[in-house]
C-alpha positions, 0 to 999 in steps of 0.5 A: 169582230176580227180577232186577233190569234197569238201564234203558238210558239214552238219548244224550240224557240221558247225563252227561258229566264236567266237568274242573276242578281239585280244591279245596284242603280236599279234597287228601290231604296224604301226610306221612311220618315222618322217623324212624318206627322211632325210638319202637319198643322194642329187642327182646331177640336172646336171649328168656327160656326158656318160661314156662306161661301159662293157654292154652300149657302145657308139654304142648301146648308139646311137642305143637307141638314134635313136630309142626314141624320144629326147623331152623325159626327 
């Protein structure tokens, strides 16, 4: 492997930082919602019963059933 060394660079050729104050076009302005749950739909508390669809079916419903604990949720 070749590798690659950064070269020292000497004392007199070092940067130093500038303090100064940041404009006002480049501050991040954070603003929080006042309701942000407020456009959210209702979820149901009781869901509908099992429906088969293309990639879930009964039989692997069932399979996954078998496999995991029935306490759960």
């Amino acid at each position: 492997y070749a590798t690659a060394k950064k070269r020292y660079r000497p004392v007199h050729r070092r940067t130093t930082p500038v303090l100064t104050t940041l404009p006002e076009k480049f501050r991040v302005i954070c603003h929080f919602p006042t309701g942000p749950l407020k456009g959210i739909p209702q979820l149901n508390p009781v869901p509908p019963l099992f429906t088969p669809t293309g990639q879930y079916t009964q039989e692997r419903k069932e399979i996954i059933n078998s496999v995991h604990d029935h306490t759960f949720l």
